[in-house]
C-alpha positions, 0 to 999 in steps of 0.5 A: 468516482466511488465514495465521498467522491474518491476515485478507484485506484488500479490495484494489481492482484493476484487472480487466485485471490478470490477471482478464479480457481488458477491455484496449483491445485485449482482452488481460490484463496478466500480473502476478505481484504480483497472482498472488502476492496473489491467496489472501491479499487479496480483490480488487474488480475494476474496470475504469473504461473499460468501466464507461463505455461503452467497448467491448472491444476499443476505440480507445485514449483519452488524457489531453489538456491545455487552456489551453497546459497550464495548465488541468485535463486531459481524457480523450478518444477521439482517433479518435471525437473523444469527450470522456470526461472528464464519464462518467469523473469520475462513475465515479469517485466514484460508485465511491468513494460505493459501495465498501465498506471499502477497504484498498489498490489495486493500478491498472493503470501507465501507464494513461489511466484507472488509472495513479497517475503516469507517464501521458503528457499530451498537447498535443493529441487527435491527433498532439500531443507529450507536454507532460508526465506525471500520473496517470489520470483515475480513479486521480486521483479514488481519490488524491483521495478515498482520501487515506491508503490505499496505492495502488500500480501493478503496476509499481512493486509488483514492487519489494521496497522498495515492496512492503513498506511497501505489504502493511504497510499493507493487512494493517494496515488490515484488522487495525485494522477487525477489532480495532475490531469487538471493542471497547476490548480489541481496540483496545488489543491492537491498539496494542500489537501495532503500537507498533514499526510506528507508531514506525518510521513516525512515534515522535510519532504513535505518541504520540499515537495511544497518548493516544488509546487512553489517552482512550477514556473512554466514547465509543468510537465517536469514538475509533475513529473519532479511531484510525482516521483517525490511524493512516491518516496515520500509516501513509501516512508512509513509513518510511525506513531510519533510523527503522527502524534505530532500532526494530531497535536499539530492539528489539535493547535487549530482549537486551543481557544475553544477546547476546555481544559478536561477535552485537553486532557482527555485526549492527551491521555488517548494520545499515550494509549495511541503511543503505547500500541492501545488505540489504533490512530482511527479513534484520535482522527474520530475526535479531531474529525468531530472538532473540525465539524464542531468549529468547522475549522476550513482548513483542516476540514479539507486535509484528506489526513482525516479522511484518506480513503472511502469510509467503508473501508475503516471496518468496525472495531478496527485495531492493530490486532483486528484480523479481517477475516 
């Protein structure tokens, strides 16, 4: 257990980022994502191009399209005239066939093998102009067989607003796993600790995901297995402003009597700011948490909406454009 008593959740992670020099031109990447997850997760680090046979340093690789564009990409050395695209397919689901629980991955940008989107496509393995963008061979293949498990680049993850919703769901994930070990008390613990995430992610899933905990009956096992595939797709969709502006009001209801009518006000007005894109959503769950401790209201104080993962990793000054160094 790490912090306020969180467990760590598996993150696979591409090994160039800050843990060995296996780059194409034997450097690591600096990442103060990775650094600032480093105590709170554990990572499985990968780097598919040296798993393959590619050495370090090595020539660069890049993803070719076939057929004017419209045929499947393929992975090549331009300056051996190799075609990697066979050994990195392989790879790939031989990684997926193998790897244990998975709650996230953290893949390198822009990377023929790891990159999620903005790889650049290329016409040809040499001097040909880029005809378009996608995502690496290798991330293509997790995408594909890790349908609802976040995954994100490093890049992308400097970002506030991305970052938020992504520790959401791997600390999520990793609770689920917990919780469903314990048995039917754990996963009726578990849904009601995450009933105000899933309504912010999705009120007619969290519906239905409540039915199912309602249904246990005495098969548990197909009902853990019916929660855990429900929650995943619930979880994979995003949670946009509105719907959370929805919970917090929902939340907000729970003190009505003991709030006075400038408190009201004042937050309202925080909730306009969060809407138009000036206040990131960790400054109404500030606010809200400091009413749930003010009125110590038991429900809420249990909901893990206010508090999804360890403290630490809300950094100072966090906002939609607060870029993590």
């Amino acid at each position: 257990m790490v912090d306020g008593g969180f467990g760590r959740p598996r993150v696979v992670l591409s090994r160039c980022l800050e843990i060995e020099a296996c780059r194409y031109n034997a450097q690591t990447i600096r990442s103060g994502v990775v650094r600032l997850l480093e105590p709170y997760v554990e990572y499985v680090a990968v780097c598919p191009e040296v798993e393959i046979g590619l050495g370090v340093p090595r020539d660069p690789i890049r993803l070719v399209s076939v057929a004017s564009g419209d045929g499947p990409l393929r992975l090549v050395q331009p300056s051996t005239d190799r075609d990697l695209t066979d050994r990195m397919t392989g790879f790939g689901h031989e990684f997926a066939d193998s790897a244990r629980a998975v709650d996230g991955m953290v893949l390198k940008s822009r990377s023929p093998s790891c990159g999620i989107k903005d790889v650049k496509v290329y016409a040809g393995a040499e001097d040909s102009p880029v005809t378009g963008k996608g995502a690496g061979l290798f991330a293509g293949i997790m995408m594909e067989r890790y349908p609802n498990v976040a995954i994100e680049d490093e890049g992308r993850l400097t970002n506030a607003e991305l970052r938020h919703p992504f520790l959401t769901r791997i600390f999520a994930s990793e609770a689920l796993r917990s919780a469903l070990a314990e048995g039917p008390a754990g996963l009726v613990a578990f849904h009601t600790r995450y009933k105000l995430i899933l309504m912010a992610h999705s009120p007619s899933g969290q519906r239905q995901l409540g039915r199912v905990v309602a249904g246990a009956g005495t098969d548990f096992e197909a009902t853990a297995a019916a929660y855990r595939d429900g929650f995943a797709e619930v979880m994979a969709e995003p949670a946009g402003r509105g719907a959370n502006v929805n919970v917090i009001q929902h939340a907000q209801g729970y003190f009505k009597r003991e709030l006075a009518g400038r408190e009201k006000r004042q937050f309202e007005e925080l909730q306009a700011q969060y809407r138009e894109g000036r206040l990131p959503l960790q400054a109404l769950l500030a606010v809200l948490a400091s009413w749930v401790a003010r009125f110590d209201e038991p429900y809420l104080r249990e909901q893990a909406y206010f508090r999804p993962y360890p403290q630490p990793l809300v950094v100072a000054a966090d906002s939609g454009r607060t870029r993590l160094a």
